[in-house]
C-alpha positions as CSV (number, residue, x, y, z in Angstrom):
1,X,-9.3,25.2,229.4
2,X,-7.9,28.6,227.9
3,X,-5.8,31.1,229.5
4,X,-5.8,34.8,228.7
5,X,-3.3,36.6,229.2
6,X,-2.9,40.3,229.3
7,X,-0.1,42.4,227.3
8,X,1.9,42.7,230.6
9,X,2.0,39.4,232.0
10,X,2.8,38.4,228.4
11,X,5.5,40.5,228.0
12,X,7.1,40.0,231.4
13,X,7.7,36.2,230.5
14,X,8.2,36.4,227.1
15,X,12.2,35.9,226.8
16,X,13.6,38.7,225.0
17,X,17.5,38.9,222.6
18,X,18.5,42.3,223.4
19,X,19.4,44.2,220.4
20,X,23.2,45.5,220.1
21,X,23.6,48.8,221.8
22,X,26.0,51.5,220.1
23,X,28.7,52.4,222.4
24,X,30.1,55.7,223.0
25,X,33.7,56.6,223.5
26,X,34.6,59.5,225.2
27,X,38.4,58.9,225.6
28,X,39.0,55.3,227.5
29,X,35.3,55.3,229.4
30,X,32.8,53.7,227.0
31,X,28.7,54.2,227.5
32,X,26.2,52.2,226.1
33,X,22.9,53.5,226.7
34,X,20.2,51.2,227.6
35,X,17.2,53.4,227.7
36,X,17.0,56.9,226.5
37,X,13.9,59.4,227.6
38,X,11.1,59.2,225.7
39,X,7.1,57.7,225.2
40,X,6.2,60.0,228.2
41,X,9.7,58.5,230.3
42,X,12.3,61.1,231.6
43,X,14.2,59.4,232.6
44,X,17.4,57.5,230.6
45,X,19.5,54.8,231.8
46,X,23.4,53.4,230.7
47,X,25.6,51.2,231.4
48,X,29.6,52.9,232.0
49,X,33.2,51.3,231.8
50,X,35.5,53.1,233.5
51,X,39.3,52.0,232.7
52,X,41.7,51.7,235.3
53,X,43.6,54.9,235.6
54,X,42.0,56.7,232.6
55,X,40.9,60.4,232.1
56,X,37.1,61.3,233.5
57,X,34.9,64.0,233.4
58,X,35.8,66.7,236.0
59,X,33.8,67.5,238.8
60,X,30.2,69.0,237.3
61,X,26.5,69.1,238.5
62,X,23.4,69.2,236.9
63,X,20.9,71.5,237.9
64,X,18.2,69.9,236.8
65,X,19.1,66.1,237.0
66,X,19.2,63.6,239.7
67,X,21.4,60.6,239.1
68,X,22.0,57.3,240.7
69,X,25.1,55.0,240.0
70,X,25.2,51.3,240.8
71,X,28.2,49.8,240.8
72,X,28.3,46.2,238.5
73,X,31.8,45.3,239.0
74,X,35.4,47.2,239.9
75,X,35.7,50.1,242.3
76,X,34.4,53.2,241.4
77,X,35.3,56.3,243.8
78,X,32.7,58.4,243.6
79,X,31.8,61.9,245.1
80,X,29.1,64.0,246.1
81,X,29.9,67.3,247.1
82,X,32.0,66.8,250.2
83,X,31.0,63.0,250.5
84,X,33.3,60.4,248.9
85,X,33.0,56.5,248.6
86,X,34.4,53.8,247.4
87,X,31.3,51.6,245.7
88,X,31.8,47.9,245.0
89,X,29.4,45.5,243.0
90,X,26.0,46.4,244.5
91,X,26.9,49.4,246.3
92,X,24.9,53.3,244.8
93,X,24.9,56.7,245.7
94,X,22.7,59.4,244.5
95,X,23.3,62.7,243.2
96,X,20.4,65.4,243.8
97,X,19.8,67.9,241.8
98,X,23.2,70.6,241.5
99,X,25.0,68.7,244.3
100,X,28.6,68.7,242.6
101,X,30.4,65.0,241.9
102,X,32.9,63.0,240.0
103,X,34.1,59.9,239.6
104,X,36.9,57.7,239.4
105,X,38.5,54.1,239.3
106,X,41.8,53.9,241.5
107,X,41.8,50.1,241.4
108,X,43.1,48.0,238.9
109,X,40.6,46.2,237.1
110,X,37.6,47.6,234.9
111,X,34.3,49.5,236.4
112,X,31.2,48.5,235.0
113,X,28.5,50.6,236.6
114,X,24.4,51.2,236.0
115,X,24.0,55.4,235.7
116,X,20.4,56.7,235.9
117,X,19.6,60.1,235.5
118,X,16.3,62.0,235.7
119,X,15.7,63.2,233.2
120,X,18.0,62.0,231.0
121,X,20.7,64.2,229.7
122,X,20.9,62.0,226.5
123,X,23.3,60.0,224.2
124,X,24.2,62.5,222.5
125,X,25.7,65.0,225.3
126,X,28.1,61.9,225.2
127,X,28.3,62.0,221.2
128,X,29.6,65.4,221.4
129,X,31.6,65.3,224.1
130,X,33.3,62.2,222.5
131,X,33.8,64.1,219.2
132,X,35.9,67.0,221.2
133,X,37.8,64.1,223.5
134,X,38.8,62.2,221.0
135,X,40.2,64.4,218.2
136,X,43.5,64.2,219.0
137,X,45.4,66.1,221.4
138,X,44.5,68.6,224.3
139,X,40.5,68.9,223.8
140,X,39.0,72.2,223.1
141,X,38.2,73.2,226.4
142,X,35.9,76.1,224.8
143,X,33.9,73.9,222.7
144,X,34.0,71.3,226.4
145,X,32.2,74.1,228.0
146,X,29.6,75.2,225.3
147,X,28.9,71.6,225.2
148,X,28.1,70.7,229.0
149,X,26.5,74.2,229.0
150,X,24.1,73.1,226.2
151,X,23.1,70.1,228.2
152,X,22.5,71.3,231.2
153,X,26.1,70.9,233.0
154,X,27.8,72.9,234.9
155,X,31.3,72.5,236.1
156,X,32.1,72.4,239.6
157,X,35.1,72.2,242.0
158,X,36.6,68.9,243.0
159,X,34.8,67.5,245.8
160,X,36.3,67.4,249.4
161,X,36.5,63.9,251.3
162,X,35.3,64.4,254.7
């Protein structure tokens, strides 16, 4: 007796050796993107390490991106305009679209998080904004600006705990 099976239920059982990733450093925090927009998808996932103590992004929005973070493994302190939390492995939180947030990891062991936005700002928003961190010295907050300008960013004041 035969068995046909269809592309999906082929591919859904066929095991799989994920290819390498490039990761991206933008000071200490590394991203690896999994999935980047494209083939009709918006939306673009990756995978963030966030450093004990180390430099992040300051507070920003996107005004035209949502973006959901799900916490692997550490602590990652994350806030939404005027909401902060402290997400372990298996907590999220969502950003809506131009609701300002940041990040950051108090604790004292590595953050491993999931980051989906839609749609996808990009790998190389992170390329750039590596290139300016991670020249050497105070980064060109000019050139920080153009950048998260040209993808969409928009910086934001920190976020208030309630």
């Amino acid at each position: 007796m035969y068995r046909f099976f269809t592309y999906r239920e082929f591919a859904m059982n066929e095991a799989i050796t994920p290819v390498a990733q490039d990761v991206i450093r933008v000071g200490k925090l590394e991203i690896r993107y999994l999935n980047e927009s494209g083939n009709g998808c918006q939306m673009g996932c990756f995978e963030m390490r966030v450093p004990p103590g180390s430099n992040v992004p300051p507070p920003h929005s996107h005004p035209a991106n949502e973006e959901i973070v799900y916490v692997l493994e550490g602590t990652l302190r994350y806030s939404v305009d005027s909401e902060t939390r402290d997400l372990g492995p298996g907590d999220s939180m969502a950003t809506p679209c131009g609701a300002v947030h940041g990040f950051s990891n108090m604790g004292d062991v590595m953050v491993r998080a999931l980051v989906i936005n839609s749609p996808d700002i990009g790998a190389q928003f992170f390329r750039e904004v590596g290139t300016i961190i991670n020249a050497g010295g105070p980064p060109d907050k000019v050139k920080l600006m153009a950048t998260m300008q040209k993808f969409g960013l928009v910086p934001g004041m920190p976020p208030t705990a309630k």
